[in-house]
N, C-alpha and C positions, 0 to 999 in steps of 0.2 A: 504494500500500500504506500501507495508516493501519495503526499498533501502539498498543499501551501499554506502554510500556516496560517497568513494572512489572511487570506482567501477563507478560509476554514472559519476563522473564529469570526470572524462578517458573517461568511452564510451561516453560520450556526448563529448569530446572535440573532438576527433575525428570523429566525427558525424557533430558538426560543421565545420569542416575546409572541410572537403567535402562540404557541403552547400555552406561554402563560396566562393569553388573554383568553382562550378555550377555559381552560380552570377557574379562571375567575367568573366566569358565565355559565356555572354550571346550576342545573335546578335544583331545589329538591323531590323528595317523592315521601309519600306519605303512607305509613304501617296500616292506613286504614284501604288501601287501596292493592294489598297483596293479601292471597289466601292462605290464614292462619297453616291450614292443614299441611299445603304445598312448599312453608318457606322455613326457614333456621337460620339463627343468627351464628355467626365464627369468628370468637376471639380468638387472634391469633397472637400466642406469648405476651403478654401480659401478663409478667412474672417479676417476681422481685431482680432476677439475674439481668435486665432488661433495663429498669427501673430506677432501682435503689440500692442496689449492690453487686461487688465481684466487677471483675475487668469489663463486661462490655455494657455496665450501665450509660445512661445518659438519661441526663433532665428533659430532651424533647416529648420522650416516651411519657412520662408525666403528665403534657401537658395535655395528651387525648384520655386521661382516665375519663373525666366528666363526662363527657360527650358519650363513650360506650355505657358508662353507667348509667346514663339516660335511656340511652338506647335501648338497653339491658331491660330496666323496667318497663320500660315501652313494651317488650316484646313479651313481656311474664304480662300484662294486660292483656291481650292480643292471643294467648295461649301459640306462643310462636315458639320452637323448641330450641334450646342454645347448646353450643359448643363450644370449649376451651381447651387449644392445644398448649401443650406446656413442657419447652425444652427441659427434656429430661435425658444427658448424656451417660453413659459410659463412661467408664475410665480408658476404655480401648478405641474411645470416637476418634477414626480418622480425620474427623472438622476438627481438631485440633492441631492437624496440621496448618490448617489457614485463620483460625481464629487462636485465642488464648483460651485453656481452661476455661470452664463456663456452665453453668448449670448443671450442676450432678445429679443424677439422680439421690433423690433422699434428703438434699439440703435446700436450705429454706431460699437459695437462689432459683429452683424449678417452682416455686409455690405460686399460685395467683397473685394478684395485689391484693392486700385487706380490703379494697374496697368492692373489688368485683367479688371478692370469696365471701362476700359478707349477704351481696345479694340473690348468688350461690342459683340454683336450678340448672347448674347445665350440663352437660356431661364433660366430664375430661376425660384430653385424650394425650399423654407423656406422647413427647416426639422423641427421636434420636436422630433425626435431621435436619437441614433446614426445609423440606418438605414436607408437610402434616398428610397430604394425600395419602401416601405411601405405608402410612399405619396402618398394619393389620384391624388394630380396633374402628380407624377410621372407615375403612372399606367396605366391616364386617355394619356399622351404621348407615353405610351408605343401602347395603342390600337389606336390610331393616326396613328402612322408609324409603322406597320406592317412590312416592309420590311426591317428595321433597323434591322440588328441581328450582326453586330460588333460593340463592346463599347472600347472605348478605356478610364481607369480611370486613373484619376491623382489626386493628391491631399492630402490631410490628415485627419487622424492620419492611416498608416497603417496597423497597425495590428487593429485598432478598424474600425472607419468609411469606409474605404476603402475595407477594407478585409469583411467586412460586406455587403457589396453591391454587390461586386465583386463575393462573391458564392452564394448571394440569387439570381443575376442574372443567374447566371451560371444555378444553378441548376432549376431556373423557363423556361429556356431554352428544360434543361432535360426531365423535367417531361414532357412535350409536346413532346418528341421524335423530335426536332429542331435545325438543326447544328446553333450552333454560337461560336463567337469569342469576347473572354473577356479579353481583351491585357490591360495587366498596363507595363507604362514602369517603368524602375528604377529610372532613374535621375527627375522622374518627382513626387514621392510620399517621403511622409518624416513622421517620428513617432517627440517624445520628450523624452526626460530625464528630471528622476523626483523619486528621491528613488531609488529602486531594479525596478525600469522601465526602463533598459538599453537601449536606445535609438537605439543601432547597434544591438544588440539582437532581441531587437523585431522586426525590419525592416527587419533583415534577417529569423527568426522564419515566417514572416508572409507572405513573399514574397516564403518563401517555402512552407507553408500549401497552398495558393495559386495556386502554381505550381501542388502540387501531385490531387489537387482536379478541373484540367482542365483549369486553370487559364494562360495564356500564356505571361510569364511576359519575359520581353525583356529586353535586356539594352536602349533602347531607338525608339522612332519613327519619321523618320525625312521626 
């Protein structure tokens, strides 16, 4: 791959601010206009290890608790059924070859937040990657409720765990020839800063690759 630098960072800038002005004019949608029976809400990690402790915390993740705990009750009104995946690693996780130790199994860095464990109905589901699709237990819920075909994800990191879930659902949808609906909203996912890991970069990067690839990200769902 030959660039011009210059070149590059123009077309991309204005490449972004288009992106950006798409996000900014997003709608919302409303819990009263989707079928209890048909949809599930997905916290994804929303865990102390994320949060408030251990190497890959960060303050961003904080700033979406409210928004899902709204959310959250919104959906226990609503009899909408919830899920919470929750990095739960090994000590033998090959992801630590590219991240730092990080939520072990057993320690209080794989735990929910007190505030969403407090409002609690949902199922959890320990991941050991940064893919929750791929869980046996996840799978074994998907052939459970058959009739579930809208997800609404929330949570963190999104351009990694989220964005990862988010089109392996989609596209496990696809392959079956299957309408479904894979709504993330905005105010309710958050990435980190950390290096050239530009925190609004990614969030915006990923909530766009999301979008062009069937993803129906909102400003919010109330």
């Amino acid at each position: 791959m030959k660039l011009n630098k210059s070149e590059f960072l123009n077309k991309s800038n204005e490449t972004l601010g288009e992106i950006f002005d798409m996000l900014a004019n997003l709608s919302v949608i409303k819990l009263d206009d989707l079928q209890p029976d048909k949809t599930a809400l997905v916290i994804v990690d929303m865990i102390n290890g994320f949060v408030r402790e251990g190497a890959l915390k960060d303050k961003r993740a904080e700033g979406v608790i409210p928004a899902i705990a709204k959310l959250s009750e919104g959906c226990d009104r609503h009899n909408i059924a919830k899920l919470a995946f929750a990095d739960s690693h090994t000590n033998e996780s090959p992801e630590f070859g590219a991240y730092p130790v990080h939520c072990l199994a057993g320690t209080s860095e794989s735990e929910v937040v007190d505030e969403l464990k407090e409002l609690g109905g949902y199922t959890l589901i320990p991941k050991n990657s940064t893919n929750g699709f791929h869980e046996e237990e996840f799978q074994k819920w998907l052939k459970d409720n058959p009739n579930v075909n809208t997800f609404i994800i929330t949570g963190v990191c999104t351009d990694i765990c989220v964005h990862q879930f988010s089109l392996t659902l989609k596209t496990y949808f696809n392959k079956q020839n299957k309408e479904s609906r894979v709504i993330v909203p905005v105010n309710t996912v958050e990435t980190y800063d950390l290096g050239m890991h530009n925190g609004d970069l990614m969030n915006i990067m990923a909530l766009y690759s999301m979008t062009v690839n069937g993803i129906e990200v909102v400003a919010g769902v109330e």
